[in-house]
TORNUMI-923193 format. One record per residue (C-alpha): x, y, z; residue in three letters. Coordinates in steps of 0.02 Angstrom, whole numbers, plus 50000, padded with zeros to 5 digits. Example, Ala and Ser with C-alpha at 12.3 -4.5 7.8 and 13.67 -1.06 7.14 Angstrom:
! TORNUMI-923193
506154977550390ala;506844994750357ser;
//
This chain:
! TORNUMI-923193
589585842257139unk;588585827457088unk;587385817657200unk;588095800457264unk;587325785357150unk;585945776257228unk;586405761157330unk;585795746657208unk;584675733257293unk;585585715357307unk;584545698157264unk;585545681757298unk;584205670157218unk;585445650857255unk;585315651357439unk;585155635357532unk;584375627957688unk;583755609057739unk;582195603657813unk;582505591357970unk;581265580657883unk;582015578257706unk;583585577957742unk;583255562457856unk;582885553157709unk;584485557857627unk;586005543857634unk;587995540857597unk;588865554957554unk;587245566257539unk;586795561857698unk;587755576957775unk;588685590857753unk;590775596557841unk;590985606857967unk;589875620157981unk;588825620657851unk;587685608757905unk;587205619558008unk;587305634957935unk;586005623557818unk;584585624557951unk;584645642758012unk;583335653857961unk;583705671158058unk;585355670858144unk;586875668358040unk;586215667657889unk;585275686057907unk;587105691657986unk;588065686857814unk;586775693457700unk;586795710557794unk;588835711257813unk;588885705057620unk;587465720857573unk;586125709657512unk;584215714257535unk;583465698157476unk;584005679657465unk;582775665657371unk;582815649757477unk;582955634257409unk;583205615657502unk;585015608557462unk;585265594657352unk;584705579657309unk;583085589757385unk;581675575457346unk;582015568457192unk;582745553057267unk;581205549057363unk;579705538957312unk;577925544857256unk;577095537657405unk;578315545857546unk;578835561557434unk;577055569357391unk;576495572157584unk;578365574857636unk;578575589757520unk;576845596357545unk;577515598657756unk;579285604957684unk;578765618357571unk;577575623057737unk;578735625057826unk;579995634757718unk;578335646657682unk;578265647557880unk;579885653357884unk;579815665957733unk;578375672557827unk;579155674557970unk;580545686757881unk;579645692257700unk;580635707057660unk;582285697957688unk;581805680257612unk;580775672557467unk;580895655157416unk;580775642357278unk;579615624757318unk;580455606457313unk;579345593057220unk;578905578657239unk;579655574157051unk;579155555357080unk;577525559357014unk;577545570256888unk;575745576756912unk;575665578857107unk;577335589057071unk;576105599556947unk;575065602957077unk;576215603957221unk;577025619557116unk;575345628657084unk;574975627557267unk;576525635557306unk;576575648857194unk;574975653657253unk;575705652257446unk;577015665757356unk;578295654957304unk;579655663157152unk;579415643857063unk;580205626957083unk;582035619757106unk;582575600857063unk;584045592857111unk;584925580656977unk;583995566156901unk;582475560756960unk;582695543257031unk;583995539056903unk;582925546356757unk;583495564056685unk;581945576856694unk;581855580256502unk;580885562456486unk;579085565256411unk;578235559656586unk;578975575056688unk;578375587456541unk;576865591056640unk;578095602656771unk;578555612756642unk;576795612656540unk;576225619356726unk;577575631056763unk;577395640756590unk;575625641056634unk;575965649556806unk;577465661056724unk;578785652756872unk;580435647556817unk;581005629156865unk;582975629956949unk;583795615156894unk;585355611657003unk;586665598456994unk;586695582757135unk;587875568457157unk;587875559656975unk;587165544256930unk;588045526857033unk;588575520256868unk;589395537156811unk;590165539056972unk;590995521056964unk;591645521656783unk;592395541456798unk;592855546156975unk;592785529957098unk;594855531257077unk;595095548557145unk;593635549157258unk;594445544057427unk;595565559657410unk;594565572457307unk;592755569757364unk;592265585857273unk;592905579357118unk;590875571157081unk;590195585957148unk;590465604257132unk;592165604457063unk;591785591656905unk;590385579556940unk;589005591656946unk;589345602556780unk;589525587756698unk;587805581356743unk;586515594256755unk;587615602156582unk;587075585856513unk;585305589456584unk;585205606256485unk;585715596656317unk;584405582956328unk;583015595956411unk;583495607156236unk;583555590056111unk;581875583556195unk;580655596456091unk;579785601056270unk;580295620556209unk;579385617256050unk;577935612656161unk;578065626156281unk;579135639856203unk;578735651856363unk;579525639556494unk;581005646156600unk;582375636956662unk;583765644156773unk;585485637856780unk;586795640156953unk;588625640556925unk;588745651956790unk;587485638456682unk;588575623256687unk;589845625056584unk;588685625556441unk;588765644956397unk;590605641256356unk;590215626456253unk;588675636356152unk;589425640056000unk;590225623255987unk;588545615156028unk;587455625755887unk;588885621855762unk;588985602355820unk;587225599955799unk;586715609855655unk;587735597355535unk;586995586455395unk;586365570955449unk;585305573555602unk;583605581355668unk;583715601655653unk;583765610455814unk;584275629255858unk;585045626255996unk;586075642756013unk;584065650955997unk;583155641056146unk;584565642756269unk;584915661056248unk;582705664456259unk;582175650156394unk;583735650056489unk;584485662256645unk;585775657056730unk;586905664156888unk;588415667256995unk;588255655157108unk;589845649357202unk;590715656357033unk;591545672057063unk;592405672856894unk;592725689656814unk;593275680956635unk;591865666256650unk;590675680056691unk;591135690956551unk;591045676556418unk;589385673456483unk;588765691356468unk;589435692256274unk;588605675456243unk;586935677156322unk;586825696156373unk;586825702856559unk;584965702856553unk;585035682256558unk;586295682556715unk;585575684256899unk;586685687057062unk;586965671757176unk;588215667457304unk;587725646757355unk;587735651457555unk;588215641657642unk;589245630757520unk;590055647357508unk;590015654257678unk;590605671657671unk;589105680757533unk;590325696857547unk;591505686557438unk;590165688457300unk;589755706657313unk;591495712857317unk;591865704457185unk;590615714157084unk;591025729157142unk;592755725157016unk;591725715856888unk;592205728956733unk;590505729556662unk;589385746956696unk;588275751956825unk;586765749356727unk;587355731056702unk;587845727756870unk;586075732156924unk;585455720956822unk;586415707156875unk;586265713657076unk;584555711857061unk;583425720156922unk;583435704356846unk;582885694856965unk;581475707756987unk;580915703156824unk;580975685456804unk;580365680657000unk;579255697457020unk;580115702757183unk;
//
């Protein structure tokens, strides 16, 4: 009789929370979240610790909720995320072998946001997450390049996640179903739409070319734009424009993962397109509020076990060194 397999470790690395603080600052429709989850948002050790241990998983990476800071001006954002990334490490602290974290920044200025990422890392932070565009500007401009030159330097990945598009995007494509689809600009189209455009212009702007060893991570089974890669290489490899491997940079500088997509076919397109060794395990707690959705669903997934412990959490061991 064979021994039993060894129980593979589980590392959900898209887990929110807010900060009191921040999300003070935040206003409209981002100013809070239905139901429960606003709640669920700000808990540390009850709740959230109770879900991770029903769902099986060891380890979730913490990151502040969108639109995080990147709405928020140099002069208020630099001290304001220097006392929110405290706290979070307070909290990590308080729990390490059940919670890690990646830093907000204060994106406004570009340097400070250098710095504010070193200091983390060195406080034991996995790297950096930014929400959306950074007021109204996407990240790929030249003046933010200074993040990434600093996060290849310090070997930390930088999470870009979707927020609430840009005002004139969100008048000219979904002001007419809004009232009764509110999700519409935001995790069911909205978001894709913008942080996939993110990706494009972050890949046409040459910053890979200036740091080849930077590492961006994608949620939501990267955006849509996995599905769209061969389409993309083909699109922009014909005569008549600026030569760019496209297909190359995303499958070396990009990971993405499973957050709040539990798709067996979506998965499996992204595993023959990028290779399991690209995809990370993520549920989006507490957007999705029950993580044991996540890990059953894997349990089905019809890839091997090797594979699956890869995606569980090997690597995530790799990329954030847990």
């Amino acid at each position: 009789m064979s021994a039993p397999s060894p129980r593979v470790p589980v590392i959900a690395i898209e887990e929110h929370y807010w900060d009191d603080e921040l999300a003070s600052h935040f206003t409209g429709a981002e100013a809070s979240r239905a139901g429960a989850i606003e709640k669920r948002l700000r808990d540390f050790g009850g709740e959230r610790i109770q879900d991770m241990d029903a769902a099986g998983i060891d380890i979730c990476v913490l990151s502040h909720g969108a639109p995080s800071s990147q709405k928020i001006p140099a002069d208020i954002a630099i001290p304001l995320v220097r006392r929110v990334n405290d706290r979070l490490a307070a909290a990590v602290a308080a729990n390490p072998t059940r919670l890690a974290a990646f830093a907000a920044l204060p994106t406004a200025d570009p340097q400070a946001a250098a710095d504010e990422l070193e200091r983390c890392v060195a406080m034991g932070f996995k790297g950096a997450m930014v929400h959306g565009s950074c007021n109204g500007e996407f990240i790929d401009l030249p003046k933010y390049w200074p993040i990434f030159a600093r996060a290849e330097q310090l070997d930390v990945p930088i999470y870009l996640h979707p927020a609430q598009p840009h005002p004139a995007v969100m008048d000219a494509y979904y002001k007419d179903y809004l009232a009764d689809f509110p999700m519409l600009a935001r995790p069911a189209w909205g978001y894709a739409v913008e942080c996939g455009t993110q990706v494009v212009r972050l890949v046409l702007s040459g910053v890979f070319e200036r740091h080849p060893n930077l590492k961006i991570v994608l949620g939501h089974l990267g955006e849509s734009v996995p599905f769209q890669l061969w389409r993309l290489d083909q699109a922009l490899s014909r005569p008549g424009q600026k030569s760019v491997q496209f297909r190359e940079i995303f499958t070396r500088n990009f990971w993405i993962t499973t957050s709040g997509f539990f798709s067996t076919p979506a998965l499996l397109c992204c595993a023959m397109e990028m290779g399991v060794d690209r995809i990370l395990f993520s549920v989006d707690w507490p957007f999705v509020s029950d993580s044991s959705a996540g890990t059953r669903w894997m349990k089905d997934v019809p890839l091997c076990a090797e594979d699956k412990a890869r995606i569980l959490s090997g690597n995530a061991q790799r990329l954030l060194r847990l």
